[in-house]
C-alpha positions as CSV (number, residue, x, y, z in Angstrom):
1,X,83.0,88.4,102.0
2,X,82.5,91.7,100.6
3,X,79.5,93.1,98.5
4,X,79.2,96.2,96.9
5,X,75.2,96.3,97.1
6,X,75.5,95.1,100.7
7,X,76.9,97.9,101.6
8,X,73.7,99.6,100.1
9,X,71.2,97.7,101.9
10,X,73.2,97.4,105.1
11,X,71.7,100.9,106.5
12,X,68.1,98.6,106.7
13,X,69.5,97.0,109.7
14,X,67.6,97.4,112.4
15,X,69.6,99.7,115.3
16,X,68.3,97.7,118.4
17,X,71.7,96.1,119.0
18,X,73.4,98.5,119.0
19,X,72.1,100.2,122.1
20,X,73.7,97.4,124.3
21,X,75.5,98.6,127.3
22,X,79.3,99.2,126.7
23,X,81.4,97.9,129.2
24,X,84.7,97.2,126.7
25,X,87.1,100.1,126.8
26,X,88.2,102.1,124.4
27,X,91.9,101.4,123.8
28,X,93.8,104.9,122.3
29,X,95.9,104.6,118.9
30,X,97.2,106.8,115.9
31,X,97.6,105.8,113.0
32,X,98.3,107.2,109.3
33,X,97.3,104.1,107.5
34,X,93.7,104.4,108.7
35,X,90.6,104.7,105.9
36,X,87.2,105.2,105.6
37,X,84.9,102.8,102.8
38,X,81.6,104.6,102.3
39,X,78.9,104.9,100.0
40,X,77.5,108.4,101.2
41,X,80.5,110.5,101.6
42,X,78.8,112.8,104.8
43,X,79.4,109.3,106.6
44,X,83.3,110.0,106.1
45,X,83.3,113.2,108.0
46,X,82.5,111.8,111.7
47,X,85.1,110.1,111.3
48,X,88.0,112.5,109.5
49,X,87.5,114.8,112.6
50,X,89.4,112.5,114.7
51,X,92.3,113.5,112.4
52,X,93.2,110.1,112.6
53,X,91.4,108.9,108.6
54,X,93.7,109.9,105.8
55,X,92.3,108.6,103.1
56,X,88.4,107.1,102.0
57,X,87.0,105.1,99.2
58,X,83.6,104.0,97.9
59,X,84.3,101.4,95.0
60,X,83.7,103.6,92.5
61,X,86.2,105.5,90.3
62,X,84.3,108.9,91.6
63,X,84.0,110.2,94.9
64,X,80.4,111.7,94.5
65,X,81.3,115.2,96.5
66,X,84.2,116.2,98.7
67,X,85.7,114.6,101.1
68,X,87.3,116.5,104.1
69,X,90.5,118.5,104.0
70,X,93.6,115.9,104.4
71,X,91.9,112.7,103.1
72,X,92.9,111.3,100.0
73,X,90.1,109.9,97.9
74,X,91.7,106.3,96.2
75,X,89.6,105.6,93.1
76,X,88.6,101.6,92.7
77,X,87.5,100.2,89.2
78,X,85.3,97.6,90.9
79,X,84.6,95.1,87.1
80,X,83.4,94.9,84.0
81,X,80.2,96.7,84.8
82,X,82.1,99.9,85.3
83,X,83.9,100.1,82.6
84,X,82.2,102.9,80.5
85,X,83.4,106.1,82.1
86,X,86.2,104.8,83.8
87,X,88.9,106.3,81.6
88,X,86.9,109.7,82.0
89,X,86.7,109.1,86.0
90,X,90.5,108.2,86.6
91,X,91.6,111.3,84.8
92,X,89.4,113.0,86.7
93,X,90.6,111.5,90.1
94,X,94.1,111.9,89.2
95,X,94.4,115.3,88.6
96,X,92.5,115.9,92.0
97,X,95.3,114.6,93.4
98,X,94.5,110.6,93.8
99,X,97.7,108.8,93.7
100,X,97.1,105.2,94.0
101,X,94.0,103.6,91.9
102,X,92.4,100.1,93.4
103,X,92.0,97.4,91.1
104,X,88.5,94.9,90.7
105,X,86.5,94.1,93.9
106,X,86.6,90.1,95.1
107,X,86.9,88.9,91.6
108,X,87.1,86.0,93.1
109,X,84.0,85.9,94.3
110,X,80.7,84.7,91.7
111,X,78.5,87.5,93.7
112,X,80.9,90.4,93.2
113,X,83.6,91.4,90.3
114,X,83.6,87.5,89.5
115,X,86.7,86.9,87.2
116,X,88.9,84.5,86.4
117,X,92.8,85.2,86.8
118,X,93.4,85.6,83.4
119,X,90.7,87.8,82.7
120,X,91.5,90.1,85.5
121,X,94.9,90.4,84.4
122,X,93.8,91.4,80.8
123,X,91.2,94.0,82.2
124,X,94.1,95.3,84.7
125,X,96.9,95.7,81.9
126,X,94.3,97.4,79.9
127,X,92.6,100.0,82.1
128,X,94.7,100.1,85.3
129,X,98.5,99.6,84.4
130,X,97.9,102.7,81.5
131,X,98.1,105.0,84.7
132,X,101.2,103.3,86.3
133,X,103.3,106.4,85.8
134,X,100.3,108.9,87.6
135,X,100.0,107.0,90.4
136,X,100.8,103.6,92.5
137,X,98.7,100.3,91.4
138,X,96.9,98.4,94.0
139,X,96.1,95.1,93.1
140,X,92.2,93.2,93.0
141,X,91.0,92.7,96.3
142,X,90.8,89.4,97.1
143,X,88.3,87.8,99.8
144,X,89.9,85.5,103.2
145,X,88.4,82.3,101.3
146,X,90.8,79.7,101.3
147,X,88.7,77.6,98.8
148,X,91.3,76.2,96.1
149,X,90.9,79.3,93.3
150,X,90.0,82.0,95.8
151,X,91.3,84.0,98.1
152,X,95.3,84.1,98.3
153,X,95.4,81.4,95.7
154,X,93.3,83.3,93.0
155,X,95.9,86.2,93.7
156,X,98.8,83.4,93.1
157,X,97.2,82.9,89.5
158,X,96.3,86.3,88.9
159,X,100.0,87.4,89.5
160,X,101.2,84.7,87.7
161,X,99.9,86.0,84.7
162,X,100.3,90.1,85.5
163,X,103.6,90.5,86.2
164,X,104.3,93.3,84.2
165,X,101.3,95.0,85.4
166,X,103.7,97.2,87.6
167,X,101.2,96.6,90.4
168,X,103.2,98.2,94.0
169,X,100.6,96.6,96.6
170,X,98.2,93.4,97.2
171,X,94.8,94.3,98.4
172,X,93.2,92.0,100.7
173,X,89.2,91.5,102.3
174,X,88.7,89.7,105.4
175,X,85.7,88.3,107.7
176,X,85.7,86.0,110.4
177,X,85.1,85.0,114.0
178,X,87.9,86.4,116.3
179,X,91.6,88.5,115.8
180,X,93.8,85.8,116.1
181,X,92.5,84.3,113.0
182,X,92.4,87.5,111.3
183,X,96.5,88.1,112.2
184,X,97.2,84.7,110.9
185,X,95.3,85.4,107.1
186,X,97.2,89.0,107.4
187,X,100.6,87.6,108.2
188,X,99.8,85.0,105.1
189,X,98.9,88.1,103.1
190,X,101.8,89.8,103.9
191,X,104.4,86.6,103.3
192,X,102.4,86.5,99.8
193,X,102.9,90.1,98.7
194,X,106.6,89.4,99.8
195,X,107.2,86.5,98.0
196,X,105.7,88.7,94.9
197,X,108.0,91.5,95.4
198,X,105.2,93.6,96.3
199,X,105.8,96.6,98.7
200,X,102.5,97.0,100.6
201,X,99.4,95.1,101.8
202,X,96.2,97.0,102.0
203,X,93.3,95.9,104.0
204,X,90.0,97.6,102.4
205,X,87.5,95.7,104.0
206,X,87.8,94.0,107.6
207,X,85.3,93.0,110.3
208,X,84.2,90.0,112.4
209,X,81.6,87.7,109.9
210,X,78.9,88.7,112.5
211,X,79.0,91.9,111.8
212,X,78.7,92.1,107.9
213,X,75.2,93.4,107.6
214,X,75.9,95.6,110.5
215,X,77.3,95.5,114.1
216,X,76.0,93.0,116.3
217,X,77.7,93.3,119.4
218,X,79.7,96.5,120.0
219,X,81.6,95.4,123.3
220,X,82.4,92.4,120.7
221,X,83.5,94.7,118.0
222,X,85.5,97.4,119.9
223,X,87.4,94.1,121.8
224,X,88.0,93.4,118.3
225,X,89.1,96.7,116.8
226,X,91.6,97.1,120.0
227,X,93.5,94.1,119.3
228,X,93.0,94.4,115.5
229,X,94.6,97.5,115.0
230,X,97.7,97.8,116.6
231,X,98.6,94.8,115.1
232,X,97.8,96.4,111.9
233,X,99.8,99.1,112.9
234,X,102.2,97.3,113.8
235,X,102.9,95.9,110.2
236,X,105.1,97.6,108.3
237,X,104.1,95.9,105.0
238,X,100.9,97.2,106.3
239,X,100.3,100.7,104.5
240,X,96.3,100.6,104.4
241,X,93.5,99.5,106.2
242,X,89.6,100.6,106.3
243,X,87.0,98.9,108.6
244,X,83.4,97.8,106.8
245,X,82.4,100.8,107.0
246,X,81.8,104.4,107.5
247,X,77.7,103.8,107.5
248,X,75.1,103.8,109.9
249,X,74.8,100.7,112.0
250,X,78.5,100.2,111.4
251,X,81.0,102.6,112.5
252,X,78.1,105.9,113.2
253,X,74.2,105.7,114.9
254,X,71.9,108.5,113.9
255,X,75.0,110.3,111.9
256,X,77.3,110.7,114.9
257,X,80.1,108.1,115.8
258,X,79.3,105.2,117.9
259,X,81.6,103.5,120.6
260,X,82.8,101.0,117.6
261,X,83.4,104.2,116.0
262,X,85.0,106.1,118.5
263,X,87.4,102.7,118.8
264,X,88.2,102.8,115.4
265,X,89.5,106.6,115.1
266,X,90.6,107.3,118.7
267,X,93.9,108.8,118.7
268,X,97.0,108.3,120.9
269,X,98.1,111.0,123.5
């Protein structure tokens, strides 16, 4: 699962793991589907100097700064707590050139957006799908959960009920213990957004669970990340993916990349 005040707190995390010896290599890969999730936007330029990040986000409808030249800052309307100033904030993002806006963040989760189907599909039609001719409409992002009324099936039922929200793309969260499990929940996701006539998955938060509060193991996470990725890139229903996250203890140590970072933006030759 996701959280936006995890993301927050995660920086707390004590570093000590993540001076273990690295004996995993770093696999090379290019990409134009890859993003950066932050919540200080200085974190998203390690990682944009690879050339390899094209777009960031920070589930928020404002980007708080600028981000580097050549990545495209996707506003999110994370739930009902954010709904004063949205209308102000899309504009705002819109004519700075966003053109796709994120819908609510794990509403299908009691510790996060925390809606029902119907609900979210009210909210969508009536601050999201306004915008559907300025830009391309990403759907809630829904956690791995495969609890009856979560995950995938809350999607089924939110869909159900938003079909003329014009929504383009499904937008998906996932944590768990090793990459074969996370290519079976995408492949799910992807046969779901099909089924929907949906044209794109997006992937805005992935990682093993272990490494939610911060990375645990790096030769773990870069074995990870080098069988994770080209499979995302891979997917052509695929159009979108961001690893939790551009922060320190995750992807950078002391504001430079680390080896999970340098796995996650290394380019191809």
């Amino acid at each position: 699962m996701v959280s936006f005040t995890k993301a927050f707190t995660a920086g707390l995390m004590a570093s000590a793991a993540m001076a273990l010896p690295i004996n995993s290599p770093v696999q090379k890969r290019s990409t134009a589907k890859r993003g950066a999730a932050y919540n200080d936007i200085s974190t998203v330029f390690p990682l944009a100097s690879s050339g390899t990040v094209s777009w960031a986000y920070n589930w928020a409808g404002s980007l708080n700064g600028d981000l580097p030249s050549g990545v495209e800052y996707v506003p999110m309307l994370w739930g009902a707590k954010f709904f004063t100033g949205w209308v102000s904030a899309i504009e705002t993002a819109l004519s700075s050139g966003s053109s796709y806006i994120m819908g609510f963040n794990e509403p299908d989760n009691t510790a996060q957006a925390n809606m029902s189907p119907g609900e979210a599909a009210g909210y969508y039609q009536q601050y999201i799908t306004q915008n559907k001719g300025d830009a391309k409409l990403i759907s809630p992002a829904v956690t791995s959960s495969t609890t009856p009324g979560q995950g995938l099936d809350w999607f089924e039922q939110f869909i159900g009920q938003c079909s003329s929200c014009d929504i383009t793309g499904l937008a998906v969260h996932w944590y768990g213990p090793s990459a074969d499990e996370f290519k079976t929940f995408i492949e799910s996701a992807i046969d779901t957004a099909t089924r929907h006539g949906l044209s794109e998955v997006w992937v805005t938060e992935f990682a093993l669970d272990a490494d939610i509060n911060g990375v645990t193991n790096q030769a773990n996470a870069i074995n990870f990340l080098n069988e994770a990725i080209p499979y995302l890139d891979s997917q052509d229903m695929v159009t979108h993916y961001s690893y939790f996250m551009s922060a320190e203890n995750f992807l950078l140590s002391n504001g430079a990349l680390n080896p999970v970072g340098e796995a996650y933006v290394s380019t191809s030759d």
